[in-house]
N, C-alpha and C positions, 0 to 999 in steps of 0.2 A: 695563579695559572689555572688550576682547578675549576677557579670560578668565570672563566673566559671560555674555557673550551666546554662547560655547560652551557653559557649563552649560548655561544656559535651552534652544540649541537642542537639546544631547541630550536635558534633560529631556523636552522637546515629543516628539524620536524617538522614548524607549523609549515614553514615554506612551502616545502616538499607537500603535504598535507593539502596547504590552499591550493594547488597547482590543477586540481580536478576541477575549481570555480574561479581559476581568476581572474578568467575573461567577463564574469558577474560583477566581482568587485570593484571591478573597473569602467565597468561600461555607465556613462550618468544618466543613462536612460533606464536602465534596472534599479528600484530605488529600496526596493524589501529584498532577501535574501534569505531564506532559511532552509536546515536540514531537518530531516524529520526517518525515524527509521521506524518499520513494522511489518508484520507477519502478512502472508496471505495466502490463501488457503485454494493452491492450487492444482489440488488432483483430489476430485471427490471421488470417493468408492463407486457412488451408483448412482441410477436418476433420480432414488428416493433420499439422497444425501445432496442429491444437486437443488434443494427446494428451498424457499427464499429464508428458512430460519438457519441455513451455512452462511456463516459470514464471510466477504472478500472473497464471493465464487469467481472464477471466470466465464468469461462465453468466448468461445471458439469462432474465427472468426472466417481463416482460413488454412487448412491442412493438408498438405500434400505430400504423399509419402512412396516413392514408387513401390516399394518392396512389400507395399499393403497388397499386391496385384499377384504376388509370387508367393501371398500365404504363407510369410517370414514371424509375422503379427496379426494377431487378430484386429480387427476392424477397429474395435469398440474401446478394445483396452490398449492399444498401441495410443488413439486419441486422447485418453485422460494421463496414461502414463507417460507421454512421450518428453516432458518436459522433464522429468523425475531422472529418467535415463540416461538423458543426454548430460543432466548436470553430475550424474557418476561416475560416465565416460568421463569426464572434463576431468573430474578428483582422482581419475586411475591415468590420466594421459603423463609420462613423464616432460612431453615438451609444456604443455599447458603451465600457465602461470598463475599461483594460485597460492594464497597466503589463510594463516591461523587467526589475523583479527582483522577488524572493518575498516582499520586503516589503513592495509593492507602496505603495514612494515614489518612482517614478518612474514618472512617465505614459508611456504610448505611443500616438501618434495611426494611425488607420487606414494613414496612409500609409508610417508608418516600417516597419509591419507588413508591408505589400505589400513593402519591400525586403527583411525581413529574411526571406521568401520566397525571393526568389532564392537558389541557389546557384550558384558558381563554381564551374567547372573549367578545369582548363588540358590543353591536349593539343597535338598537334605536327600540321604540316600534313604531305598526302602528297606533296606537288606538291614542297616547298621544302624542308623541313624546319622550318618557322618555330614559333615556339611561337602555337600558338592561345590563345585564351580564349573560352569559352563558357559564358553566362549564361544559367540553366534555372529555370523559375519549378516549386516545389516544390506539388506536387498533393496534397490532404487524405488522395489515398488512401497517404502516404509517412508519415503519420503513425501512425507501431505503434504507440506509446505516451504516457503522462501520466504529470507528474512530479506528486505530491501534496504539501503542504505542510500536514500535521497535526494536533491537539492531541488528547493522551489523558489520561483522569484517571480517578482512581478515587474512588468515592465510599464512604464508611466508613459510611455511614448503611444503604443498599441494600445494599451488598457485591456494589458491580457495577461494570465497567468501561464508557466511553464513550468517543465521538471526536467531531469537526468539522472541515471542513476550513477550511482559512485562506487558503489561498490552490492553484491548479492551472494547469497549463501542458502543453500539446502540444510530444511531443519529436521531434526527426526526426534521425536520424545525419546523421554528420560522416564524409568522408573526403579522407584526401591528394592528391597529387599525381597520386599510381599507384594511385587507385583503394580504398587499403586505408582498413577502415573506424579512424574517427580519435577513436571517442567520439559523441556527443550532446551537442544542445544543444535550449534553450529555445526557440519563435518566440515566446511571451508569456508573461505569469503575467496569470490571472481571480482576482477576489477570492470569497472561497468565503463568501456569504454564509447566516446562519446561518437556518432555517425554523423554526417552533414546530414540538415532534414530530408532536401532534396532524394535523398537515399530512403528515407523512410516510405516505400513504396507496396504497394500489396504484392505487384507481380513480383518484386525484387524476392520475397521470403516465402516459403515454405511452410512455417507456421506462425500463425497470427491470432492474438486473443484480445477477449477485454476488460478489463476490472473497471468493476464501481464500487469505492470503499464506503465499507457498512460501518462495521464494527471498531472495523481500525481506520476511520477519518480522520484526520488531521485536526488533532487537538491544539488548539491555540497555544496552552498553556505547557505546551510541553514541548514546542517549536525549538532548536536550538537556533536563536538570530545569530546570522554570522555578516548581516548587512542593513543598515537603514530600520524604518519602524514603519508602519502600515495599518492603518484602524480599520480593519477587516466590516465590521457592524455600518462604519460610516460608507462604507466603500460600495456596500452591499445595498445598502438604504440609497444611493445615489444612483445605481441602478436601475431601479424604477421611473425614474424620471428623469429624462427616457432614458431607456436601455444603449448602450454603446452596440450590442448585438443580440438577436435574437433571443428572448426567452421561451423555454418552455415550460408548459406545467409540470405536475406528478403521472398527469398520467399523459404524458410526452407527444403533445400537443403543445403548437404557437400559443404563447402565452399571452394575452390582453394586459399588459404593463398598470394601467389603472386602475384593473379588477385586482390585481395583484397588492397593488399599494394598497387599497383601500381595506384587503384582507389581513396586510401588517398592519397598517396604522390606524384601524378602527377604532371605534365607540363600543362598550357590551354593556346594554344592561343588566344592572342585577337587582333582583324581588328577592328580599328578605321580608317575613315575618317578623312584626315585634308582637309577641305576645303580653307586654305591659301594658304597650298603647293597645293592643288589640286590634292594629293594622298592618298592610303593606309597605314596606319602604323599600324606595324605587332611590338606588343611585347609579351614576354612569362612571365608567372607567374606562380609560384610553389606554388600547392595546399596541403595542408595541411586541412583533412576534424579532426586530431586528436583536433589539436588547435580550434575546433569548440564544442567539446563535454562539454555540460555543466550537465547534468540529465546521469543518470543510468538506465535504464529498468530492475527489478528484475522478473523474473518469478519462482511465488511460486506455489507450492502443499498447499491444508489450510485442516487438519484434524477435523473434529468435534467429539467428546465423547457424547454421547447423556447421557449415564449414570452417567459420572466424570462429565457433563455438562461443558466441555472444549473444545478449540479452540484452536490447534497445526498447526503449520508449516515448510514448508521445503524447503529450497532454490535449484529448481530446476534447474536454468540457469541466468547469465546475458548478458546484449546488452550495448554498449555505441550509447546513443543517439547524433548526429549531430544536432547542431543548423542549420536551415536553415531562412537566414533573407532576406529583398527585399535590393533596391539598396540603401535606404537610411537609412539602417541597424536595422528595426524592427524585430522581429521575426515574424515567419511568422509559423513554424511547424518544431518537430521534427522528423528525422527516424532512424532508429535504422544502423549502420553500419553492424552489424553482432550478431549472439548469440554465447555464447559459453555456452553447456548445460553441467550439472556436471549429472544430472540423466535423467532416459527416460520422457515422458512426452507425452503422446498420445494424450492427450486433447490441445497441442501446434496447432494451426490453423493462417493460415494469417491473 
């Protein structure tokens, strides 16, 4: 009996669980499937922290806020902070639905939110030595970042990639005893519910931004598959000849498709000295930049609902990233080969 009403209850989990993709699973023209979760670093301190060595920045694309007009907010700081705030508001609203993990089977009431707010510190008195403790409620503006919970698939039909998000959550560091920083953590996960595209509109929202992932690109090897399999290297290398749609470069110009191939699949020579023979040796090796590619670079559109108090997205373009390592084959940094964008994208910048 025990061991029936465990089936049944996982059954109900994963169910319950697939029910945010199962319109993926099913569809025979979506033939990859995967979930992928990561950080992004969306509220820079200042313009000297907005500079290309921030990983997973945004760029703003559209903000509209009446009560910037009635000097409720400042200008400057309502715009980097605004996404910080709203998702606080969300974690203090008692009607808001709003759960403790990414699977979001565990409810969280307004108030557990309010504690999980506080931070603790410990520190020592001056008077006695005694060990203090001191309880500091966490301010929207301590929120850098959002953790995203995913889903990306490709569809064989279009020969285009897409996302949704499943689930998101405001992250705030963690530190020790003495101050050092300790990691991040969650104060909640939002369920990222799903909008018709049709909806995904610029006048429709209020604020609108854009990520291109740097840092946290989509690693192959860390993809959770929940559909089908997909040779990403071959997919990419097919592309070239000819492209299904437009290429651009790096430096986000139409891209010449055969200049491009011929800069993956080139010829280099290489001039080594032998010092025995007391000459030149000249050999060729055929380069291959596809068999290098290990991350994805997605570039998304990210919709905000101020009123649904939701966060939508929309897979605007992707790049396959090049490993590039030194001689003794560490990594070193990635660049992007090429984009190929599926929608416009104004706020797209070097």
């Amino acid at each position: 009996m025990i061991r029936v009403f465990f089936c049944l209850g996982y059954l109900l989990f994963a169910t319950s669980t697939q029910a945010q993709f199962a319109d993926l699973l099913r569809d025979p023209d979506i033939t990859w499937v995967g979930e992928y979760t990561t950080d992004y670093w969306m509220n820079p301190e200042n313009e000297q922290e907005e500079a290309d060595e921030i990983p997973n920045r945004f760029e703003l694309v559209r903000f509209i806020r009446s009560d910037l007009e009635y000097g409720l907010y400042g200008r400057l700081i309502s715009t980097r902070k605004y996404l910080s705030q709203q998702l606080m508001q969300t974690g203090l609203d008692p009607e808001a639905k709003i759960y403790k993990d990414s699977l979001l089977k565990v409810r969280m009431s307004s108030d557990e939110f309010g504690q999980s707010i506080i931070s603790q510190d410990t520190g020592y008195s001056s008077c006695n030595g005694e060990v203090m403790i001191f309880r500091n409620e966490i301010e929207y503006s301590e929120i850098f970042s959002i953790r995203i919970r995913q889903v990306f698939w490709y569809n064989q039909k279009n020969k285009a990639f897409d996302a949704r998000i499943l689930a998101y959550a405001p992250i705030v560091d963690t530190r020790d005893n003495e101050g050092n920083w300790n990691g991040t953590r969650a104060l909640c996960w939002i369920n990222g519910e799903e909008l018709p595209r049709k909806g995904l509109k610029n006048t429709a929202f209020n604020y609108i931004f854009q990520t291109k992932m740097l840092d946290n690109a989509l690693d192959l090897e860390e993809v959770k598959v929940l559909k089908g399999k997909l040779d990403f290297r071959k997919l990419f290398a097919d592309e070239l000849k000819p492209p299904t749609r437009t290429l651009i470069d790096t430096g986000f110009k139409p891209a010449n498709s055969s200049i491009l191939s011929t800069e993956c699949f080139g010829v280099d020579t290489i001039i080594t000295y032998n010092y025995i023979k007391n000459e030149e040796e000249v050999r060729f090796e055929h380069r291959s930049c596809i068999d290098q590619i290990d991350h994805i670079q997605f570039v998304q559109n990210w919709y905000y609902d101020e009123l649904k108090k939701q966060l939508y997205s929309q897979l605007a373009g992707i790049a396959p990233l090049q490993s590039i390592r030194d001689s003794e084959g560490r990594l070193r940094f990635f660049i992007p080969l090429f984009y190929q964008m599926y929608r416009g994208t104004k706020a797209l910048k070097p």
